[in-house]
C-alpha positions, 0 to 999 in steps of 0.5 A, spaced: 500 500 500 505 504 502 509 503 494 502 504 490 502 511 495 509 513 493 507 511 486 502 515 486 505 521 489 510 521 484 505 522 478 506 528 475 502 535 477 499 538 471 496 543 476 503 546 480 505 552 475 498 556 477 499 559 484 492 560 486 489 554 489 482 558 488 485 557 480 486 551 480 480 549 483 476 552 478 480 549 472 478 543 475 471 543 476 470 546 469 475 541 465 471 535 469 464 539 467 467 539 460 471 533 459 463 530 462 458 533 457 463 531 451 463 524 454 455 525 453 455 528 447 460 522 444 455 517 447 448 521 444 446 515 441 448 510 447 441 508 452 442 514 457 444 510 463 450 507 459 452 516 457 452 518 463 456 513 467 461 513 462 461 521 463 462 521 470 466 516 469 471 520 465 470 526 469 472 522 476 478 519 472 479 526 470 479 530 477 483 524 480 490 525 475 489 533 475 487 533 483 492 529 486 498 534 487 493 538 490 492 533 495 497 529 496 502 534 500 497 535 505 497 527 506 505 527 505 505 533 511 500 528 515 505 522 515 512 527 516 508 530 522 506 522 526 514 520 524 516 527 528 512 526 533 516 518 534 522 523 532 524 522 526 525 529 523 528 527 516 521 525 512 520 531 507 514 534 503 515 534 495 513 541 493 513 543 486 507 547 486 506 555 487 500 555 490 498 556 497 499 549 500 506 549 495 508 554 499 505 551 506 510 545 504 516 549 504 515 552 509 512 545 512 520 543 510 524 548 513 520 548 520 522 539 520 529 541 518 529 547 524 526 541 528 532 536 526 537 540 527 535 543 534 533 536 537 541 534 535 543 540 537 539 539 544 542 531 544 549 534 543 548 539 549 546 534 553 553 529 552 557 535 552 555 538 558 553 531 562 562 530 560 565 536 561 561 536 568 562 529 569 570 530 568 571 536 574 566 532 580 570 525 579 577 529 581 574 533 586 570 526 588 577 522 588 580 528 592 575 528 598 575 521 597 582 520 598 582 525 604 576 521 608 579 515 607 586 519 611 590 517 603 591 525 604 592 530 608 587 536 608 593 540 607 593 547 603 596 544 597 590 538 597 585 544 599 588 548 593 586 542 588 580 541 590 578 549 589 581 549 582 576 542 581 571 547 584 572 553 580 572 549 574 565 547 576 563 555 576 567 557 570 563 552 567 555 553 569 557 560 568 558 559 561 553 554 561 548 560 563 552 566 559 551 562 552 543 561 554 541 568 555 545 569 549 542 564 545 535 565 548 535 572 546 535 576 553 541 579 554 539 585 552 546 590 550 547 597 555 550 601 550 554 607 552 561 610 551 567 609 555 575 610 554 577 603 551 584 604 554 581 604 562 576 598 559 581 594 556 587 595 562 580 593 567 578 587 564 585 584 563 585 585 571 579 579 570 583 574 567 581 567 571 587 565 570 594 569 574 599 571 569 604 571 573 608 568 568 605 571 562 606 579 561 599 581 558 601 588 554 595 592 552 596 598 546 591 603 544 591 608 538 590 613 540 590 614 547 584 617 549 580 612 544 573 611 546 568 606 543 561 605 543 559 598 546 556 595 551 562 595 556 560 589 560 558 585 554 564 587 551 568 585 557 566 578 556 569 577 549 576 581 552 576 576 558 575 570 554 580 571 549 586 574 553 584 568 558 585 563 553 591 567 551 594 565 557 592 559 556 597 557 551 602 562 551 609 558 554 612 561 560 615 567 560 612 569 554 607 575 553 600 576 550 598 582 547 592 587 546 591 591 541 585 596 540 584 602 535 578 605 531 576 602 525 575 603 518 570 606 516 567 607 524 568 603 529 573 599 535 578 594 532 581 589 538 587 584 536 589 579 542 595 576 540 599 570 543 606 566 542 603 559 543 602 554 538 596 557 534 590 555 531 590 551 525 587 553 518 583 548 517 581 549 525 579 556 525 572 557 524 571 550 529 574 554 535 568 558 535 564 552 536 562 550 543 566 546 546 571 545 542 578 547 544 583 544 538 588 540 537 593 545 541 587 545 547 590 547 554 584 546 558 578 550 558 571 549 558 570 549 551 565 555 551 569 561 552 570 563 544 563 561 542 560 565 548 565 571 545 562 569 538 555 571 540 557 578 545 560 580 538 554 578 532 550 582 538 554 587 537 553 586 529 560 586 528 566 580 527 571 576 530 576 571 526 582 567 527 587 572 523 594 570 519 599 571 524 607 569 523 606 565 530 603 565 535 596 566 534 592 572 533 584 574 533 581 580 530 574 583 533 571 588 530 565 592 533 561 597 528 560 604 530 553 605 532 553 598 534 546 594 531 541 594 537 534 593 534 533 587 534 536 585 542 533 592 546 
């Protein structure tokens, strides 16, 4: 039965080119009156009982080749939606017509592919978050463990790794949180104006991570700089970055900030490392979440995906930039900054 319906469906539409469904109705119902009376007509001579059977004959025939196209992707749309509710989101519509129900049928399509695509996204949050979470609570398990059972000593080195497991684990929800809201489209921008220099030396001073071992410079042209951005948005990216700088960034080395106005308007910000940097074929992935890259140091794998959003907030850019070591990402944030669609 399932072989005879997808044949069916296959069959041509002769109707598809109208754009009307009231058009095609009535090119229906009058073909069908038509094609009946000549029927008729032809069988003038036969008993009348045999001339009007073979015209309703003829015109059912009729309507049933022409008016299948304009059923059948109602029918196709009612089976794709039962298998969407067993979860099967890879059924689609045929939609070759440029009526009402064609357009219902694209339209049908892309909310299925929108659907398939969140419920991946949704399976793989829910792996991704279960191991990232699952990898710090298991070290800081092992360490309590270890201390209950007397193996270790509560000294402040037993403590200090059980805070940096600790630590991780807020890191990681607060970034959990950060990307919700940004994706959930209620992180409204607070846009004002301040001096990007004072900004930039402020956010450096957030950095997670001690840069005892890693100078962070900050360079601004010129001086007196000022942008026009939500600062505390912004700093998130500025931290995010500078933090995974120092991430990979040997010891003894030296992480570099660079902002200045961009071209036309706006604020250009440049974060430059000297550790092993990002691949080419590695540049777009890294600002996936949770993904940290070959050359990963550590990481909740979320901070260049949240600075990713801050900036497409913003209307602006952020990109893995050519650099002869190291590496080096550029951000662009336009000046007024497009805040219509986030106020």
């Amino acid at each position: 039965m399932s072989s005879l319906t997808g044949w069916w469906d296959r069959l041509p539409r002769p109707l598809d080119p109208f754009a009307s469904f009231k058009v095609k109705t009535g090119l229906l119902v009058g073909g069908a009156i038509t094609l009946a009376a000549f029927t008729f007509y032809l069988g003038a001579s036969w008993k009348f009982r045999y001339a009007l059977l073979a015209a309703l004959l003829a015109s059912l025939v009729f309507t049933q080749f022409m008016a299948h196209g304009m059923t059948s992707p109602l029918r196709q749309m009612t089976a794709a939606a039962r298998a969407m509710a067993r979860g099967d989101y890879s059924r689609r519509v045929r939609a070759t017509s440029r009526d009402e129900i064609g357009q219902l049928a694209t339209a049908f399509n892309q909310m299925a592919t929108d659907l398939g695509a969140a419920d991946e996204y949704r399976r793989g949050l829910i792996a991704n978050v279960s191991h990232e979470l699952r990898t710090p609570i298991a070290a800081l398990q092992a360490v309590l463990e270890n201390v209950v059972d007397g193996v270790d000593e509560p000294d402040p080195a037993t403590m200090r790794l059980a805070l940096s497991q600790t630590e991780r684990l807020g890191e990681l929800v607060t970034n959990l949180l950060d990307l919700s809201r940004l994706e959930g489209g209620v992180a409204p921008l607070q846009i004002s104006e301040f001096r990007v220099d004072e900004f930039l030396r402020n956010a450096v001073e957030h950095v997670a991570l001690s840069p005892d071992d890693v100078a962070v410079a900050v360079t601004v042209s010129p001086p007196e700089l000022i942008a026009t951005a939500d600062p505390a948005r912004l700093r998130q990216v500025v931290v995010n970055l500078v933090d995974n700088a120092i991430r990979h960034s040997p010891s003894g080395s030296g992480v570099s900030v660079f902002a200045h106005a961009a071209e036309p308007s706006g604020l250009r910000l440049e974060v430059c490392d000297e550790g092993p940097g990002i691949p080419a074929d590695e540049r777009e992935r890294v600002f996936q979440r949770f993904t940290r890259g070959a050359m990963s140091a550590g990481g909740t794998g979320l901070g260049l995906a949240i600075a990713r959003w801050v900036v497409e907030l913003h209307g602006g850019t952020i990109e893995v930039m050519e650099a002869r070591s190291g590496c080096r990402i550029g951000v662009t944030i336009p000046h007024p900054p497009t805040t219509e669609e986030f106020t």
